[in-house]
C-alpha positions as CSV (number, residue, x, y, z in Angstrom):
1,X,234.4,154.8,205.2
2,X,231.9,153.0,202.7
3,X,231.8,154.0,198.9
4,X,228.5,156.2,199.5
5,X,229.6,157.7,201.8
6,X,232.9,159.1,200.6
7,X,230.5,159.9,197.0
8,X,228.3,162.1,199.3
9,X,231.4,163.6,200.2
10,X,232.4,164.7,196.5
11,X,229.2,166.0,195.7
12,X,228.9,168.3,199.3
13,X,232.2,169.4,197.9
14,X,233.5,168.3,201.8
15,X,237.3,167.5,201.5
16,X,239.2,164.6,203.0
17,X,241.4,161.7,202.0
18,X,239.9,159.3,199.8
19,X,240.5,155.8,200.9
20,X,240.5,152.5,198.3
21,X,239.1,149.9,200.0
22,X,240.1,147.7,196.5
23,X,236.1,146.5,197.1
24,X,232.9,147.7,197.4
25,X,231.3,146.9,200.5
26,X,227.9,147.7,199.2
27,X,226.5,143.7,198.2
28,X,227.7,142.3,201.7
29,X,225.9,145.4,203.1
30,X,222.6,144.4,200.7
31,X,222.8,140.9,202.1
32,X,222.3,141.7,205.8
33,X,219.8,144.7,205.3
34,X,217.9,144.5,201.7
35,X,214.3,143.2,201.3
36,X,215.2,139.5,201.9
37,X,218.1,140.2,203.0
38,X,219.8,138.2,206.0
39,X,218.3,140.5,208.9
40,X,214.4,140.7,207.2
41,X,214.7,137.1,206.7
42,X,215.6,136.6,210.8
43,X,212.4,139.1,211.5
44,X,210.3,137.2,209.0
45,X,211.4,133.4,210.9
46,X,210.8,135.1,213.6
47,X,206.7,135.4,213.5
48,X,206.3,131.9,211.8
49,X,204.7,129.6,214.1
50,X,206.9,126.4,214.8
51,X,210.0,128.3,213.0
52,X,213.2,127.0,214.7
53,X,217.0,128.0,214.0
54,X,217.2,125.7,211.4
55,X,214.2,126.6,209.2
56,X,215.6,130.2,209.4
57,X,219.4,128.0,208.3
58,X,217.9,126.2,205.6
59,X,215.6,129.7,204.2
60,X,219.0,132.0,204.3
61,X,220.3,128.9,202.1
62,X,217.7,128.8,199.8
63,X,217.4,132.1,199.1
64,X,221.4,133.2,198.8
65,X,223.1,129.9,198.1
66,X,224.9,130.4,194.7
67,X,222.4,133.5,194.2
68,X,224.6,136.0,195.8
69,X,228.5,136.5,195.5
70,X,228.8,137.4,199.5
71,X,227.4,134.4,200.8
72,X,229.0,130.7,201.2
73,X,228.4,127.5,202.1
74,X,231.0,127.1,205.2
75,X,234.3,125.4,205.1
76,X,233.8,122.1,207.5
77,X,234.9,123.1,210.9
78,X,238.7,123.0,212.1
79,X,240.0,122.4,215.5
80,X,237.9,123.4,217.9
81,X,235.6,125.3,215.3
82,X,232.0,125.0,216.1
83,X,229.7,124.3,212.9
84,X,228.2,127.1,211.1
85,X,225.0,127.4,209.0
86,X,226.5,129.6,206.3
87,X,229.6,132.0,205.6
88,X,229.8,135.4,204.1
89,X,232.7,136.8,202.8
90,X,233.2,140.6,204.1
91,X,236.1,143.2,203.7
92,X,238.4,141.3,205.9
93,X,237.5,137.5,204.7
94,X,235.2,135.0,205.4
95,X,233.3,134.9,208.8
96,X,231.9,131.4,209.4
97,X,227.9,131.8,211.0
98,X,226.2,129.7,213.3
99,X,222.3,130.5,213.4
100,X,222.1,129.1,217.0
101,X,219.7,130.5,218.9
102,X,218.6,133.8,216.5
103,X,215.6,133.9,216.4
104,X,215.3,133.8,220.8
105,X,217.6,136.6,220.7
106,X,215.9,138.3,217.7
107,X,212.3,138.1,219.3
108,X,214.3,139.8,222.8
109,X,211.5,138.6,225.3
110,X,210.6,141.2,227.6
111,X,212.3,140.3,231.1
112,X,209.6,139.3,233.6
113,X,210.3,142.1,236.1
114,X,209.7,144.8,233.4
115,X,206.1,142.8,232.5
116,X,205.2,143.4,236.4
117,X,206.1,146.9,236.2
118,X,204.2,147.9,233.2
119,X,200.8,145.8,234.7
């Protein structure tokens, strides 16, 4: 359970256990969802014209880098680590990102079958 919710809790006067996370979730959870946050950034990169997975990299950098306590430049890669764009630090540690192919994903093309149904 997040901090909110187990405050909404309290004041419905619901009882339960209440549960120390010994953090506040509640700036990782701004990164990925506020206004400019990582996820309205991806739909924003998403309808520029020419924008490519490393635009999107080098805009999440810009905008976070040293700005917000969550978010990292990554460690170089170890092993058989792939390279990542950026890191964010969550409950459980740091998780290493690689923008790779985001914005396709984001954009989810329609699959050609369900364009010649709907014609």
């Amino acid at each position: 359970m997040f901090v909110l919710e187990q405050e909404e809790y309290a004041r419905e006067g619901i009882q339960w256990t209440f549960i120390d996370f010994g953090l506040d979730l509640q700036a990782c959870i701004e990164l990925i969802e506020k206004p400019l946050g990582i996820l309205s950034m991806l739909d924003e990169e998403c309808i520029v014209p020419k924008a490519t997975d490393l635009t999107l990299a080098q805009k999440l950098n810009d905008q976070h880098l040293g700005k917000h306590p969550n978010f990292e430049k990554p460690k170089p890669p170890k092993g058989k680590q792939g390279d990542a764009h950026f890191a964010m630090r969550h409950y459980a540690g740091t998780v290493r990102y690689n923008v790779s192919n985001w914005l396709e994903k984001n954009k989810d093309p329609l699959n050609d079958t369900v364009v010649s149904v709907m014609k």
